[in-house]
C-alpha positions in Angstrom: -79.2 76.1 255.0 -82.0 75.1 256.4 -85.7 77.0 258.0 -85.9 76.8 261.0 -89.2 78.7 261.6 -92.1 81.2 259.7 -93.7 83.8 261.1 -96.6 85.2 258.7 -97.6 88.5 259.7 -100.2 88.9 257.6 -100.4 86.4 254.5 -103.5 85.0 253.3 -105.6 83.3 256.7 -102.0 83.2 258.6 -101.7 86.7 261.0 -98.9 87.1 263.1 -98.4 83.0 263.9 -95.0 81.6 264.7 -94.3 78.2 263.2 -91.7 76.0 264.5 -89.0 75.6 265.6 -88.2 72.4 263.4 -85.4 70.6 264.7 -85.5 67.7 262.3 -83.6 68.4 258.5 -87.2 67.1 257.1 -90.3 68.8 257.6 -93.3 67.9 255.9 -96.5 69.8 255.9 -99.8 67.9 255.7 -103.9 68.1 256.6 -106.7 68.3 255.2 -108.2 70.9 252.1 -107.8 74.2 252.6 -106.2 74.2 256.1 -103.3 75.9 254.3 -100.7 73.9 252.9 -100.4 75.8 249.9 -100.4 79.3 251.5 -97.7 78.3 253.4 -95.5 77.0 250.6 -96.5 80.7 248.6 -95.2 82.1 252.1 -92.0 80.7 252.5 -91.1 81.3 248.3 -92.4 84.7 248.9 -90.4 85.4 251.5 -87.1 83.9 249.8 -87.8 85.1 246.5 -90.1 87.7 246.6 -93.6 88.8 245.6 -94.7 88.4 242.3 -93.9 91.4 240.1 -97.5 92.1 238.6 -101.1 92.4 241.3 -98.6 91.6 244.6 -101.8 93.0 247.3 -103.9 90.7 245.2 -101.2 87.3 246.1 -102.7 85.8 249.3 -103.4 89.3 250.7 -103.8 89.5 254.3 -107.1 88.3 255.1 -107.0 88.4 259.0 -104.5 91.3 259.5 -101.1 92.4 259.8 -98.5 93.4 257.0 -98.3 91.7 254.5 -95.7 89.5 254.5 -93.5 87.8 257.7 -90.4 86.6 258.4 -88.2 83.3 258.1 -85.3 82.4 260.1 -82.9 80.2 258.6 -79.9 78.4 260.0 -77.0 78.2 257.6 -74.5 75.2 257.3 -72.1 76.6 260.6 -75.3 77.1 262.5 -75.4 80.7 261.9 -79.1 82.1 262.5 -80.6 84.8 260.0 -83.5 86.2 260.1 -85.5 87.2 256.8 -88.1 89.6 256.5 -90.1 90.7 253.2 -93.4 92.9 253.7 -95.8 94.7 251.2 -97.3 98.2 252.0 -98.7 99.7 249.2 -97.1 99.1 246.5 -93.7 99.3 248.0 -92.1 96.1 249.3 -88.9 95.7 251.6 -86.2 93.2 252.3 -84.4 93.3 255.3 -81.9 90.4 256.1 -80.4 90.5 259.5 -77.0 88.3 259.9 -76.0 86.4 262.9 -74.1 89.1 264.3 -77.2 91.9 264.3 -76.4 93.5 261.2 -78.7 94.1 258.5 -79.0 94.5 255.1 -81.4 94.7 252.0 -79.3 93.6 249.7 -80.8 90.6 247.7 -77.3 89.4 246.8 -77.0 88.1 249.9 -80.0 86.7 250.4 -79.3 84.8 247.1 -75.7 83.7 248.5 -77.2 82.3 251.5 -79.9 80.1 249.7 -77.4 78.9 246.8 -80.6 77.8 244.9 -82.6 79.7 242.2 -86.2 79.8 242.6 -86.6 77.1 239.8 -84.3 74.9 241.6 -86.1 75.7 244.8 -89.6 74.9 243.2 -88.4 71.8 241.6 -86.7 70.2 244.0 -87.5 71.3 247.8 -90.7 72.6 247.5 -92.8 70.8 244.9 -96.5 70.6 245.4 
């Protein structure tokens, strides 16, 4: 699996930006302080693994508009294209997954199946900061 693009719609400075496509199987992410780097790292394990549990409109709330939240879309290994979206609107915060042939689901099950990593895993090895 790999992302091919983000779409915040509203998560910390990002509103409603589309990032990507990458086309290479490395992407790395660099500039100066504060231009983001981090928010977009807390974007894409957000939208993976979800919001934290505890204060989630307090975790990079949307500070130029939009819901809170975005979208991914991922490629998986036989170039299937999914799409992954996770938003927060009061309180309440939904999943929907929709699968290369246009259906969709909530179920994080598989979500989970698709990214074969744990967060842990995720945070220790692809995305360390």
């Amino acid at each position: 699996m790999r992302i091919e693009s983000l779409h915040p719609e509203g998560f910390g400075h990002f509103s409603d930006q589309e990032i990507g496509p990458f086309s290479h199987p490395l992407t790395v992410v660099h500039g100066r302080n504060e231009a983001g780097k981090s928010t977009l790292l807390a974007f894409v394990r957000t939208i993976l693994f979800g919001f934290p549990a505890q204060n989630r409109a307090k975790f990079y709330p949307p500070m130029a508009g939009g819901r809170h939240g975005g979208r991914l879309t991922l490629i998986d290994d036989n170039g299937g294209r999914y799409v992954v979206e996770r938003t927060e609107t009061t309180g309440a915060v939904s999943l929907r997954v929709t699968r290369p042939d246009g259906s969709q689901t909530a179920d994080e099950s598989v979500l989970a199946h698709l990214l074969v990593a744990s967060r842990p895993l995720f945070e220790s090895v692809f995305a360390f900061g």
